[in-house]
C-alpha positions as CSV (number, residue, x, y, z in Angstrom):
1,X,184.9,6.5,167.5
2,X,182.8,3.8,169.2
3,X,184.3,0.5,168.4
4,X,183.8,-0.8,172.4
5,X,180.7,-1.2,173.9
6,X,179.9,-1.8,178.0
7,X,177.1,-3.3,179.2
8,X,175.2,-1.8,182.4
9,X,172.9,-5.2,184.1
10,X,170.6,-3.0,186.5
11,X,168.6,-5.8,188.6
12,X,165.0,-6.5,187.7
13,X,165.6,-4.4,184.1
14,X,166.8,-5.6,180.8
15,X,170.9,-5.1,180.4
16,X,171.4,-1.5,179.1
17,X,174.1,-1.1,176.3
18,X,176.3,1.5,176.4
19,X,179.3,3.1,173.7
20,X,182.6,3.0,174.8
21,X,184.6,6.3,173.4
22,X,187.7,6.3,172.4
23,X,190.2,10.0,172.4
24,X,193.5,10.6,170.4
25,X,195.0,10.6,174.2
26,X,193.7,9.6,177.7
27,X,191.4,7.1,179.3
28,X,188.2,5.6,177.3
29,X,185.3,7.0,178.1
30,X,181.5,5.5,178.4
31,X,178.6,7.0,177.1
32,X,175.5,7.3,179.1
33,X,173.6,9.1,177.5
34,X,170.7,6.8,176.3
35,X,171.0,5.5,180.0
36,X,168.1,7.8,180.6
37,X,165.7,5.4,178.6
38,X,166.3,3.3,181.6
39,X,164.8,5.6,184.2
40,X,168.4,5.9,185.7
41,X,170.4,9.0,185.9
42,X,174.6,8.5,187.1
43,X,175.5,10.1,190.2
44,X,179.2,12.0,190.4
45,X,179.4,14.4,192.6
46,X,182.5,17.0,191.6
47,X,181.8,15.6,188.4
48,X,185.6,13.8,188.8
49,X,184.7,10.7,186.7
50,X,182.4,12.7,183.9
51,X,183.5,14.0,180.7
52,X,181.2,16.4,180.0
53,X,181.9,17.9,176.6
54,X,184.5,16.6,173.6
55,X,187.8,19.0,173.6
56,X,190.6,19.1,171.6
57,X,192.0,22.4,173.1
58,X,194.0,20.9,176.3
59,X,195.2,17.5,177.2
60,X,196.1,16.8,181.2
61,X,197.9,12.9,182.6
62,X,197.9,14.4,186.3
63,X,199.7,10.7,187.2
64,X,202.6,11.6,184.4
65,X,202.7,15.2,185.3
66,X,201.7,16.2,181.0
67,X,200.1,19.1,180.2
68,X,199.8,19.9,176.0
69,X,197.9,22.4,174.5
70,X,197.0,21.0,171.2
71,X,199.7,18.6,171.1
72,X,202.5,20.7,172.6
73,X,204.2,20.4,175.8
74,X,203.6,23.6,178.3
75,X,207.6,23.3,178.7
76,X,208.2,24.2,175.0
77,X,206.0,27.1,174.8
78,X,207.2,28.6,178.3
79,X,210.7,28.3,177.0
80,X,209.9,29.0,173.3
81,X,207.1,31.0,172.7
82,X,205.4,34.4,174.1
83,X,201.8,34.9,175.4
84,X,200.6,35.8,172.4
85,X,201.5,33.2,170.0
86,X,199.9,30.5,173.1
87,X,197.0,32.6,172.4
88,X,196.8,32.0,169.1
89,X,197.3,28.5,169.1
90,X,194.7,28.0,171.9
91,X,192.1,29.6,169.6
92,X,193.3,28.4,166.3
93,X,194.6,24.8,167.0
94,X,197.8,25.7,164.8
95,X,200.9,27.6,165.9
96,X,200.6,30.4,164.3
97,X,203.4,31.5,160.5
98,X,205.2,34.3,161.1
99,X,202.9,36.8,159.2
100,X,200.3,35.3,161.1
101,X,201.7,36.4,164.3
102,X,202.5,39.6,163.3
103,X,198.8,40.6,162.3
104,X,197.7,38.9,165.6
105,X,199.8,40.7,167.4
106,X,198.7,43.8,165.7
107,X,195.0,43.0,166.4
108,X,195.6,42.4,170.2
109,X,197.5,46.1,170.2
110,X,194.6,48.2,168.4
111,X,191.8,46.5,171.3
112,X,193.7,47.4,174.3
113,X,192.2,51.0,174.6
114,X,189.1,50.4,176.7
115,X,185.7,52.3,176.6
116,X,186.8,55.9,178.3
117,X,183.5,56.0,180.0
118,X,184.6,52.3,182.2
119,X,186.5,55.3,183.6
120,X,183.4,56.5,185.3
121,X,182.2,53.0,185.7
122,X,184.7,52.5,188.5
123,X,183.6,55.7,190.7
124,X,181.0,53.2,191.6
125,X,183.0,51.3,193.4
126,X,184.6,51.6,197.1
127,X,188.5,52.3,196.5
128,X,189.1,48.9,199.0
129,X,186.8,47.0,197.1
130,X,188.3,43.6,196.4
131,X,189.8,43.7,192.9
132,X,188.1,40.6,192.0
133,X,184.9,42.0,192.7
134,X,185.6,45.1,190.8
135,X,186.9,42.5,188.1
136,X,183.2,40.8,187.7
137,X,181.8,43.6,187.2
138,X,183.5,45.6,184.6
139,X,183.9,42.3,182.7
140,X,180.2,41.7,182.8
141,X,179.0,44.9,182.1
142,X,181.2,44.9,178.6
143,X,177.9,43.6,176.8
144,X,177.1,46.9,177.3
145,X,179.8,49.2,175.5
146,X,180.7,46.5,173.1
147,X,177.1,45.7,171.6
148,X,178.3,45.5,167.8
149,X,179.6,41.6,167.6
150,X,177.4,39.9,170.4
151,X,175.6,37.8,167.6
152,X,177.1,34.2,169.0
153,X,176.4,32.2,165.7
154,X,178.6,34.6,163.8
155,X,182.0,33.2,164.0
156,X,183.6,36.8,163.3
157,X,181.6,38.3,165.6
158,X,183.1,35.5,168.2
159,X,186.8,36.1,166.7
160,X,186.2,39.7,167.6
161,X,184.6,39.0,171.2
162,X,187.6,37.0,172.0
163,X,190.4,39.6,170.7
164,X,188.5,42.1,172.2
165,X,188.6,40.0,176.0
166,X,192.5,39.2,175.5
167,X,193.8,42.5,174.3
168,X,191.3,44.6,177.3
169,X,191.7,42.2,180.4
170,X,195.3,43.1,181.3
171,X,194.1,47.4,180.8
172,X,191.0,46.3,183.1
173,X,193.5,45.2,185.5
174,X,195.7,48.0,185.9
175,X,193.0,50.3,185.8
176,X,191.4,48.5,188.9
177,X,194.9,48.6,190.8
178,X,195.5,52.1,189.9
179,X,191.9,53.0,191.1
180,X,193.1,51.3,194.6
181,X,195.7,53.1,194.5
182,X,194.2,56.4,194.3
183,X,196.8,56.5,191.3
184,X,195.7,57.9,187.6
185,X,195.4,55.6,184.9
186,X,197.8,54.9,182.7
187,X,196.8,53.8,178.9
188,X,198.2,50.8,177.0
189,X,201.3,51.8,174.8
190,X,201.2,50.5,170.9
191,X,205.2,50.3,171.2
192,X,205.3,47.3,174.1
193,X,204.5,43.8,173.8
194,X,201.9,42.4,176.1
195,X,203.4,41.6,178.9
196,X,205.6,44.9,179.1
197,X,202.4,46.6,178.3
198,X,200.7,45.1,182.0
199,X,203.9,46.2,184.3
200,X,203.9,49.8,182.5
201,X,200.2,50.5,183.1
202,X,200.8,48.6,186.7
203,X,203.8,50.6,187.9
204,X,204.2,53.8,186.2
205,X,202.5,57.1,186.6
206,X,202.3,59.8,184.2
207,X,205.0,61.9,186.6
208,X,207.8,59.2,185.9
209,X,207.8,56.5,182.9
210,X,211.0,54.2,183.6
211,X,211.8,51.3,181.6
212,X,210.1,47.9,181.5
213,X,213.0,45.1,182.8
214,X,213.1,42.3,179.7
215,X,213.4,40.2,182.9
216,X,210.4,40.9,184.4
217,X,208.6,41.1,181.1
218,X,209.5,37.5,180.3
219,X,208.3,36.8,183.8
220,X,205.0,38.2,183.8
221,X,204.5,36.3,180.1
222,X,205.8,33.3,181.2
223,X,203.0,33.5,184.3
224,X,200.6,34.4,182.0
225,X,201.7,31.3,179.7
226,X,201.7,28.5,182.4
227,X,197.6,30.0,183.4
228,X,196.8,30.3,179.8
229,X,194.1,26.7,180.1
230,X,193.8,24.0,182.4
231,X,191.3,22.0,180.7
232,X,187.9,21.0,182.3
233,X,188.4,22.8,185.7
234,X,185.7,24.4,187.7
235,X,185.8,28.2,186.0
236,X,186.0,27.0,182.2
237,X,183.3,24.2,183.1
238,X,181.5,27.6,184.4
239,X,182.0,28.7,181.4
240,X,180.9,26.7,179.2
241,X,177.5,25.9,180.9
242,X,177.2,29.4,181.1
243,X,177.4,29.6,177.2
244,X,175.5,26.4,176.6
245,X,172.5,29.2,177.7
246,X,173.1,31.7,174.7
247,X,174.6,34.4,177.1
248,X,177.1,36.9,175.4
249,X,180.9,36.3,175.5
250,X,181.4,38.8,178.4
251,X,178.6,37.5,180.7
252,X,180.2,33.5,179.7
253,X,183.9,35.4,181.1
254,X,182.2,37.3,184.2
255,X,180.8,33.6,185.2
256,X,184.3,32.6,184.6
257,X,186.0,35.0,186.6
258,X,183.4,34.7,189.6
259,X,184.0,30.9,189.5
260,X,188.0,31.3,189.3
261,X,188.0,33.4,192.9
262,X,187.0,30.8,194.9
263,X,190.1,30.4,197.3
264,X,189.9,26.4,196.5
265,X,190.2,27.4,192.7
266,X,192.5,30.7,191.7
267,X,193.3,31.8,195.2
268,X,195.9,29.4,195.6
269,X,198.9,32.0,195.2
270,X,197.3,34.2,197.6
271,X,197.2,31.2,200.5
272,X,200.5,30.4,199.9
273,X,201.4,33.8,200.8
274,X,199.2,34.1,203.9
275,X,200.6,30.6,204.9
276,X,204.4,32.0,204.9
277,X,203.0,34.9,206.9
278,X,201.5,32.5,209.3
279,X,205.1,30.5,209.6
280,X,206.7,34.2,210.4
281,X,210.6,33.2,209.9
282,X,212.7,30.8,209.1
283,X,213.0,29.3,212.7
284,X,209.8,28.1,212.6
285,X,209.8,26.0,209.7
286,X,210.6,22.5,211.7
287,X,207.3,23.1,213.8
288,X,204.7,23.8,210.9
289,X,206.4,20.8,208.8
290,X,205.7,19.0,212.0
291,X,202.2,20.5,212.0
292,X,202.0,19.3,208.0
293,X,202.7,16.1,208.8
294,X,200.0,15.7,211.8
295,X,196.9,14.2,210.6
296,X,194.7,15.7,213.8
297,X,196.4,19.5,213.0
298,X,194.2,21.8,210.6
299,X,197.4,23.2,209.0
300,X,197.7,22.7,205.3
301,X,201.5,23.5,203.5
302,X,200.0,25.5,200.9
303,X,201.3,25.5,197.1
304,X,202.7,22.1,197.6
305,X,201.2,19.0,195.4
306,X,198.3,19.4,193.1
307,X,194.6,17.9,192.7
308,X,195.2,16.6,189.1
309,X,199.1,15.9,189.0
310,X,199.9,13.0,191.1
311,X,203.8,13.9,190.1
312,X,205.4,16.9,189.8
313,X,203.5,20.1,188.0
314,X,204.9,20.4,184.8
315,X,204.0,24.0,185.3
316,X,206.3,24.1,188.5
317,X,209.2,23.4,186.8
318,X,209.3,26.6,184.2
319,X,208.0,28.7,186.7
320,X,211.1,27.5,189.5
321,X,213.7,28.2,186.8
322,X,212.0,32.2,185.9
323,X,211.7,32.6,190.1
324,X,215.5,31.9,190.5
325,X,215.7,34.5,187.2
326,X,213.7,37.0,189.0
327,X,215.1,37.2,192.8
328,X,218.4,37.1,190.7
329,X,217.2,40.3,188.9
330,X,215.7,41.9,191.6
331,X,218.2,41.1,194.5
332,X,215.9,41.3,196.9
333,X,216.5,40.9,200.6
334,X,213.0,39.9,201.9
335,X,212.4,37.8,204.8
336,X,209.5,36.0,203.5
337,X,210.8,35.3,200.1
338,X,213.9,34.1,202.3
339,X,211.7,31.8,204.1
340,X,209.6,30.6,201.3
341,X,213.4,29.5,199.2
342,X,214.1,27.7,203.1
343,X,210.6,26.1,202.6
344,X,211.3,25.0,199.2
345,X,214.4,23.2,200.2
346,X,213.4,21.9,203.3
347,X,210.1,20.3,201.3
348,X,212.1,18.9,198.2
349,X,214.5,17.1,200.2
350,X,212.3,16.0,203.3
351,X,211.6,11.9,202.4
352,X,207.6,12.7,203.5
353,X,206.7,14.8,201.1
354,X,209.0,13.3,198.4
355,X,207.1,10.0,198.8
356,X,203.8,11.5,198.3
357,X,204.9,13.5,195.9
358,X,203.9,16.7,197.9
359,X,205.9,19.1,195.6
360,X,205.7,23.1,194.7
361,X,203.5,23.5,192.3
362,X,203.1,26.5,189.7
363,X,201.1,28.3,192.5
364,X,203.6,28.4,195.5
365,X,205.9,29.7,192.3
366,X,203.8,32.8,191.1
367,X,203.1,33.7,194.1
368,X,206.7,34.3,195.3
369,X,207.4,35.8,191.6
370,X,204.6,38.3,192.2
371,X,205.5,39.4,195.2
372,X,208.9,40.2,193.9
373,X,207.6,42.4,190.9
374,X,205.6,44.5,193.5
375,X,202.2,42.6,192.6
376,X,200.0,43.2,195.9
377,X,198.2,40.0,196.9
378,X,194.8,41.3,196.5
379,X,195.7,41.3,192.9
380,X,197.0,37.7,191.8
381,X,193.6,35.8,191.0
382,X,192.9,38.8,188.9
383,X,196.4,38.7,187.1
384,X,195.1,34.7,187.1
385,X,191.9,35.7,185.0
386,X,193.8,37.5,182.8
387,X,195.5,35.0,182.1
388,X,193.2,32.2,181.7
389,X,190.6,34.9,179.0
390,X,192.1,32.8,176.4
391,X,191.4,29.3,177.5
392,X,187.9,30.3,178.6
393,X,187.4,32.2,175.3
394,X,188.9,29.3,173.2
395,X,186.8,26.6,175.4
396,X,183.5,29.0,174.8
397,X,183.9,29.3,170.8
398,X,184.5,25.7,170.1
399,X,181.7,24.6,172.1
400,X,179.5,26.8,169.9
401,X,181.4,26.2,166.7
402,X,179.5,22.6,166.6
403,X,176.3,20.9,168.0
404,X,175.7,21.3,171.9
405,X,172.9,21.1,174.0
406,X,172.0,23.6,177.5
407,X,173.8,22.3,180.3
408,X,171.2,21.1,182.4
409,X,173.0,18.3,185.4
410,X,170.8,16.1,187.2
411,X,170.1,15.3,190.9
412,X,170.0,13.1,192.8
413,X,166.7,14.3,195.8
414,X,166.2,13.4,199.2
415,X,164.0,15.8,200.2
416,X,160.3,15.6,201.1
417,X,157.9,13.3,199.2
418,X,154.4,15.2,198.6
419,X,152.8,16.4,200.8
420,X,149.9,19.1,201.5
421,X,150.1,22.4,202.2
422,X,148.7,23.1,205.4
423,X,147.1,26.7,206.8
424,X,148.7,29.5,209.0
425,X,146.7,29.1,211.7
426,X,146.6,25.5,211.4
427,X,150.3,25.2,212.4
C-alpha cells in the first residue's frame, strides 16, 4: 500500500524517511510512525490532520458533501433500506440476502427484553435526572448483568455483545423517559419492527395501546439511519481508545455515550431548538439573521452548515424530504415549527449563507422531526446514542478483529523543568 515515500529534513539531523499510504478513497496519508526514532513526536491538536486507525466501515468527502457506508451512498439506504439491514451492513461489510435479514432481524427481537432487575437500577436515580446521565449509567453497568460473552478475543462473544447493545438501547431509552415521566414501563413487542417498537414503548401506557403511524415509524428509522456512523468523530474515536485498553463492550459504549453529550458533539438538535426559542416568532427573524451575520455578536444560527461538509449534508437532504412527510402527517399548528420552516426559507434563499454554504444540516432537521413526534428535548442525544450503538459497536470489533496497539497520544509540555521540592515551612 506504500508505493510513495515523503521525506521529513529536520535541521541539524539526518533526513527522516517516511511511507506515504494510499486508501481505496480519500486523501493519501503519511506515516509517522518510525518518526519517533528521530526524538520527534507531530503535534495536531483536535487530531484534524491525523488518521489514527485504518477503517473500511465509513467513508466522508466533507468538500463533496459524500457520505458511504461501505461503498453505499447514505441517500440509497435512507430511501431504500430499514435500520436494521444498515445495521447489518455496518457490522458485516455486505448488505445483508434476504434470509439473512430475516434471522437478523429475529436476533435483534429476542435481545430487546432487558434485565428486569435494571428496573430497580433506575430507583437510584432522581426522576429529573438528565436522561443522558441516566443513559451512562445503565449502559455501563451492563457488564454487570450480561457477564456470559465479555471475553473480547472471542468474535461470538463480540457478535453477541453487539446484538445485545443494538436490540436493548432503544428499551433503555424508553424506560428512562417513562421513569421521567412517572409513567410505567412498557416492554418491547416481538410483533413490531424496530423503529415502531421505540414509539410504542415511548408513547403508550398499559391503559391505552393505539397504533404505531407507518409515517412516523419510517421517520424515527430514517433518523436512526442518517446517525447510524459518522466515521472518526470524537465519541467513536472515544471509543475506540477506550477498547484499545481491553475494557468490555459496554464500558467501550458508556465512554461512547458520555463523549456524544457534549453539546459541541450530539447536542446539536437540542441547540437548534433552544436557538428557535431564543428568536421567539417569526417577526424576529430579520434581526437574529442580522445578528448571524455580525462578526462582533456571540449569536450562532444553530443547525446550519457542518464541521466536515463544506457543501450541503448529504444527511440534510433525506432528512428535509421525511420533515415535510411528517408535519404533513401530523398537521401541526406550532409556532415554533412555523418559525423554524420561515428560517429554513429565509436561510436557503438569503445570498450570505448560500455563498458559504451555511445550509440545514441533518441536525436542524431531527430536531424539528422530534419535536413533532412528541420527543421532549431532554431526550434527542439519547435517541442520538441509540442510534449511533451500531457504528460504535462496528468501529470497536474491527479494531479488535486485527492487530492494534493501546491508544496512548503524546504531548507536547510546557510546564516546569525540574525542580526541588521545597519544605512547608520553608515557603
Amino acid at each position: 500500500m506504500a508505493d510513495k515515500t515523503a521525506q521529513l529534513i529536520i535541521e541539524g539531523n539526518a533526513p527522516v524517511e517516511l511511507p506515504i499510504l494510499s486508501g481505496t478513497m480519500g486523501p493519501d496519508v503519511i506515516d509517522v510512525r518510525n518518526l519517533i526514532a528521530s526524538d520527534h513526536f507531530t503535534y495536531d491538536p483536535g487530531f484534524m490532520s491525523t488518521a489514527s486507525c485504518e477503517s473500511k466501515i465509513t467513508y466522508i468527502d466533507g468538500d463533496k458533501g459524500i457520505l458511504l457506508h461501505r461503498g453505499y451512498p447514505i441517500e440509497q439506504l435512507a430511501k431504500h433500506s430499514d435500520y436494521l439491514e444498515t445495521c447489518y451492513l455496518l457490522l458485516n461489510g455486505e448488505l445483508p440476502t434476504a434470509e439473512q435479514k430475516a434471522k437478523f432481524d429475529d436476533t435483534i427481537t429476542s435481545h430487546t427484553i432487558v434485565h428486569e432487575q435494571i428496573k430497580s437500577f433506575l430507583n437510584g436515580f432522581r426522576r429529573d435526572a438528565h436522561p443522558m446521565a441516566i443513559m451512562c449509567g445503565i449502559v455501563g453497568a451492563l457488564s454487570a448483568f450480561y457477564h456470559d460473552s465479555l471475553d473480547i478475543n472471542d468474535p461470538k462473544h463480540r457478535e453477541i455483545s453487539a446484538h445485545r447493545l443494538i436490540a436493548k438501547l432503544p428499551t433503555i431509552a424508553a424506560m428512562v423517559y417513562k421513569y421521567s415521566m412517572g409513567q410505567p414501563i412498557m416492554y418491547p413487542r416481538n410483533d413490531l419492527n424496530y423503529a415502531e417498537n421505540f414509539l410504542h414503548m415511548m408513547f403508550n401506557t398499559p391503559a391505552e395501546i393505539k397504533p404505531i403511524s407507518p409515517a412516523l415509524a419510517r421517520a424515527m428509522d430514517r433518523i436512526f439511519i442518517l446517525h447510524a456512523d459518522h466515521e472518526q468523530n470524537a465519541s467513536t474515536s472515544t471509543v475506540r481508545l477506550a477498547g484499545s485498553s481491553g475494557a468490555n463492550p459496554f464500558a467501550c459504549i458508556a465512554a461512547g455515550i458520555a463523549a456524544l453529550w457534549g453539546p459541541a458533539h450530539g447536542g446539536a438538535n437540542e441547540a437548534v431548538l433552544r436557538m428557535l426559542d431564543e428568536i421567539g416568532d417569526v417577526s424576529n427573524i430579520d434581526k437574529f439573521i442580522a445578528k448571524a451575520k455580525d462578526k462582533n455578536d456571540p449569536f450562532k444560527l444553530m443547525g446550519f452548515g457542518h464541521r466536515v461538509y463544506k457543501n450541503f449534508d448529504p444527511r440534510a437532504k433525506v432528512m428535509k424530504e421525511t420533515c415535510d412527510e411528517v408535519l404533513a402527517e401530523l398537521g401541526i399548528n406550532d409556532p415554533q415549527l412555523e418559525l423554524a420552516m420561515k428560517l429554513e426559507e429565509y436561510a436557503l434563499n438569503d445570498p450570505y449563507f448560500k455563498e458559504r454554504n451555511l445550509y440545514p444540516n441533518v441536525d436542524f432537521y431531527s430536531g424539528i422531526i422530534l419535536k413533532a413526534i412528541g420527543i421532549p428535548t431532554s431526550m434527542f442525544t439519547v435517541i442520538f446514542a441509540m442510534s449511533r450503538t451500531v457504528g460504535w459497536i462496528s468501529h470497536w470489533t474491527e479494531m479488535l478483529s486485527g492487530p492494534y496497539k493501546i491508544g496512548r497520544p503524546r504531548q507536547l509540555y510546557t510546564g516546569y523543568t525540574q525542580r526541588d521540592y521545597v519544605d512547608l515551612e520553608k515557603r
